[in-house]
C-alpha positions as CSV (number, residue, x, y, z in Angstrom):
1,X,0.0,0.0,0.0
2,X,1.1,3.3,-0.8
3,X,3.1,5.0,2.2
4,X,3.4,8.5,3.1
5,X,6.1,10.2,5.8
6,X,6.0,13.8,7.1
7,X,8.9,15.0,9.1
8,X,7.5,18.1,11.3
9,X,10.1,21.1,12.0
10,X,9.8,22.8,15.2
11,X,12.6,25.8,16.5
12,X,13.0,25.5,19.9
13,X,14.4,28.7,21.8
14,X,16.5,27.6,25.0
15,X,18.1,30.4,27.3
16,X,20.6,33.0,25.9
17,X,18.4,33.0,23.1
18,X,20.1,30.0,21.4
19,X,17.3,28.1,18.9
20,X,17.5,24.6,17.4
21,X,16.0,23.2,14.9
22,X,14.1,19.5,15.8
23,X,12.8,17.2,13.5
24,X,10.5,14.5,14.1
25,X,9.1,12.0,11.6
26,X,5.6,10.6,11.2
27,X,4.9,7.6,9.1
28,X,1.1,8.3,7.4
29,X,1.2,4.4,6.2
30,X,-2.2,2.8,5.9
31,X,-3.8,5.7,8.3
32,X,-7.0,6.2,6.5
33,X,-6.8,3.3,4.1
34,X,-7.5,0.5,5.0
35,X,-8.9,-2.3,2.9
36,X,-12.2,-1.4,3.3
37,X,-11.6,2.6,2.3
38,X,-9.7,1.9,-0.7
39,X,-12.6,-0.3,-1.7
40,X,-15.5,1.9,-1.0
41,X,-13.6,4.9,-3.3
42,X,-12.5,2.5,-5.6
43,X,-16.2,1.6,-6.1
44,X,-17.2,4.8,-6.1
45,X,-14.7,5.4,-8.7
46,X,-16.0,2.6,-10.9
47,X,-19.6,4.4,-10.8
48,X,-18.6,7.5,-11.8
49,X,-17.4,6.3,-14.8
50,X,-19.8,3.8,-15.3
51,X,-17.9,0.7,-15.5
52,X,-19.5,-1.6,-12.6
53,X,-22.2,-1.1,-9.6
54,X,-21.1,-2.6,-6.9
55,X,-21.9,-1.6,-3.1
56,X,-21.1,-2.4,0.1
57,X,-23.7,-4.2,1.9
58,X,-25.4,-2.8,5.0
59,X,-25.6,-5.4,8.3
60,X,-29.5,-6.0,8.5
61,X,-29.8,-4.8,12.4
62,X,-33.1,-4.4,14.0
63,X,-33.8,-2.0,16.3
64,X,-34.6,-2.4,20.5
65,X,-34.2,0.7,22.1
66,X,-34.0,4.1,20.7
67,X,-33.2,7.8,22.5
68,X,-32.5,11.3,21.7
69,X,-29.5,13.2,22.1
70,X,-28.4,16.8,20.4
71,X,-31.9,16.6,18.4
72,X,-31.1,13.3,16.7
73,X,-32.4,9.7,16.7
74,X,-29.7,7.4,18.5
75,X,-29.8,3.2,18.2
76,X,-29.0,2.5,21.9
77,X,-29.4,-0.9,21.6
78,X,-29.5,-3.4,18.9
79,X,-29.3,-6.7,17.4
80,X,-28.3,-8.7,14.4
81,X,-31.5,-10.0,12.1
82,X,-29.6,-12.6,9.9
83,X,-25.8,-13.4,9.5
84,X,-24.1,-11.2,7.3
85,X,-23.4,-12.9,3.8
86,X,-20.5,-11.1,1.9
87,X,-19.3,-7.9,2.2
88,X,-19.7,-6.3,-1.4
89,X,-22.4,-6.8,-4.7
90,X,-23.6,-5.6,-7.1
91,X,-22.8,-6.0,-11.3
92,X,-20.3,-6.0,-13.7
93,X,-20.3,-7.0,-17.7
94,X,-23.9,-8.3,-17.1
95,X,-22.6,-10.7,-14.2
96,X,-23.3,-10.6,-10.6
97,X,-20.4,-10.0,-8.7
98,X,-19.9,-10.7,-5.0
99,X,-17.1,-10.6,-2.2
100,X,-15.2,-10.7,1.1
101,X,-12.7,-8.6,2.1
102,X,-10.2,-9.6,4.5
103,X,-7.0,-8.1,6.2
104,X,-4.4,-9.6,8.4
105,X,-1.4,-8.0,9.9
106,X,-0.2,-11.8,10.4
107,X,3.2,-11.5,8.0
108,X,3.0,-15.5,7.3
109,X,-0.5,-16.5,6.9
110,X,-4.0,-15.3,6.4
111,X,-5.8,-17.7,8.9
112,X,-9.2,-19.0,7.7
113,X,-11.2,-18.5,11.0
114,X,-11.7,-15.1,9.6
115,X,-13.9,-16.7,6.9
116,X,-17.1,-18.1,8.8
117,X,-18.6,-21.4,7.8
118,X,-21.8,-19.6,6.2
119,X,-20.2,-17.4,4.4
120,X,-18.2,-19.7,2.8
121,X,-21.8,-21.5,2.0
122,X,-23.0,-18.3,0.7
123,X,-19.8,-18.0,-2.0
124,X,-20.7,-21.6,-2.9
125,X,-24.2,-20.7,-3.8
126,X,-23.1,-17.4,-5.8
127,X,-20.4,-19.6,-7.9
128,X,-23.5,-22.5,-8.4
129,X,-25.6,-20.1,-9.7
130,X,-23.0,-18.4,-12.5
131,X,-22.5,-15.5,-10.4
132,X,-18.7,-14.1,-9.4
133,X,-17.3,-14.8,-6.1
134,X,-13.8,-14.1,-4.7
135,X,-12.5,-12.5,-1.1
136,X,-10.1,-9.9,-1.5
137,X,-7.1,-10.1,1.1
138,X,-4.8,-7.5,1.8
139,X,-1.3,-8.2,3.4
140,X,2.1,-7.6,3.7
141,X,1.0,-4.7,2.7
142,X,-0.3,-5.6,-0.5
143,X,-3.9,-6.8,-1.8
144,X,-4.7,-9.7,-3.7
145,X,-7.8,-11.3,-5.2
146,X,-8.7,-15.2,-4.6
147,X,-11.6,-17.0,-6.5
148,X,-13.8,-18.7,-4.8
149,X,-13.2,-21.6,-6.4
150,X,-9.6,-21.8,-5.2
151,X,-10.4,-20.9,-1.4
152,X,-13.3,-23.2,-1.5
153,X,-11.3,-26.1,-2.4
154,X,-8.6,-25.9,-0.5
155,X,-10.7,-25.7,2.6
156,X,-11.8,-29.0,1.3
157,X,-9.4,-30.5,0.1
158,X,-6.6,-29.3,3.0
159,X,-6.7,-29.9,7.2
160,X,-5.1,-26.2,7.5
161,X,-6.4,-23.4,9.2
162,X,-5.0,-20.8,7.3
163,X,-3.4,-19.8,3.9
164,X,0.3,-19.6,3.5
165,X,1.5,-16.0,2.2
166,X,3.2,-18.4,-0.1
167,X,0.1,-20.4,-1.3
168,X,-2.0,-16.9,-1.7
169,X,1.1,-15.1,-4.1
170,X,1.5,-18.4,-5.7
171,X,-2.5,-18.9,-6.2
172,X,-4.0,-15.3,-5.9
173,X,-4.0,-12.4,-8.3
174,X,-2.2,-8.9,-7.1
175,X,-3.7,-6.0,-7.3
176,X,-2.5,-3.0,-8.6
177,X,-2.8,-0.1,-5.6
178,X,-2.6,3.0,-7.6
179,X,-4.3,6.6,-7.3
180,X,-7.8,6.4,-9.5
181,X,-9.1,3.8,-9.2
182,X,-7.4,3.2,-5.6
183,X,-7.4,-0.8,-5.9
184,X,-8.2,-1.9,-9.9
185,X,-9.3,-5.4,-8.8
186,X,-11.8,-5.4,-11.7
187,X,-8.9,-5.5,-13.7
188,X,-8.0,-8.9,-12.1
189,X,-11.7,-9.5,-12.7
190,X,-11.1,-9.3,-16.6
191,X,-7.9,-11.8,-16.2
192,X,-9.6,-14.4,-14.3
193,X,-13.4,-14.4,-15.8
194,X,-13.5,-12.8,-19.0
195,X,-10.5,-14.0,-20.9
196,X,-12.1,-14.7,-24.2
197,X,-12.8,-10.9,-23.7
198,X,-9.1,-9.7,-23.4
199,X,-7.8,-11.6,-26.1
């Protein structure tokens, strides 16, 4: 992911009038965009110029308690109606397109626990019925796209809990993090599902 430092300047006056110059450096990496930001503008990106719709999708939540406070409506307490499914959906070259996205700050692996049993059900169903599925995992400080077909057979087919960073560069797609559009993974899109297109 793109990384940004600032170094600060300060002058500092001690007695007899003598000033110094400090310096001090702050690293801006990944402050402000994370996974899930660079996604959202990405998508938004992909609106505006009318190349896909696809949205994040809201938790259902239903409502138990509600107050007041500076004028507004406040949720003070609440539940979950269903499971969530998959984090983004929506369309793209007349297919339905949906997926996770993950991040780990484990340097090794990406472990698997972070993929819950139903949604993994839920992927199967959108691959059975022709649509697009794929999580999206950022790290080591880069982001990559794995179908669903890959992740869902190797959860079958392997006693592992997680994914090697080895097996995901070896069997993932990497996404190129840029300026506009912030994370092109519709570009991986066009690799993986619409060869006969690219050709």
């Amino acid at each position: 992911m793109l990384q940004c430092l600032v170094v600060i300047f300060n002058m500092v006056t001690y007695p007899n009038k003598i000033q110094k110059k400090s310096t001090k450096a702050i690293s801006y990496s990944n402050r402000g965009m994370v996974l899930e930001d660079m996604l959202n503008e990405t998508n938004e990106y992909y609106l505006s110029e009318d190349i896909a719709l696809i949205y994040k999708k809201p938790t259902p939540i239903g409502t138990v308690k509600v107050g007041f406070e500076g004028g507004h409506k406040v949720i003070n307490r609440a539940y979950f109606k269903t499971q969530s499914t998959l984090d983004y959906n929506g369309i793209y070259k007349g297919r339905y397109i949906e997926f996770e996205a993950k991040e780990t700050k484990n340097k090794t692996s990406f472990p698997l626990s972070n993929i819950h049993k139903h949604q993994l059900e839920h992927l199967k169903k959108v691959i059975e019925h022709g649509g697009i599925g794929f999580i999206i995992i950022s790290m080591n400080e880069e982001v990559f796209v794995l179908p669903g077909e890959i992740l869902i057979n190797y959860i079958e087919r392997e006693l592992k809990k997680s994914l090697s960073y080895n097996f995901i560069k070896e069997n993932a797609y990497k996404v190129k993090i840029a300026y506009r559009p912030r994370c092109d993974y519709l570009t991986v899109i066009d690799k993986v599902y619409f060869k006969e297109e690219n050709i």
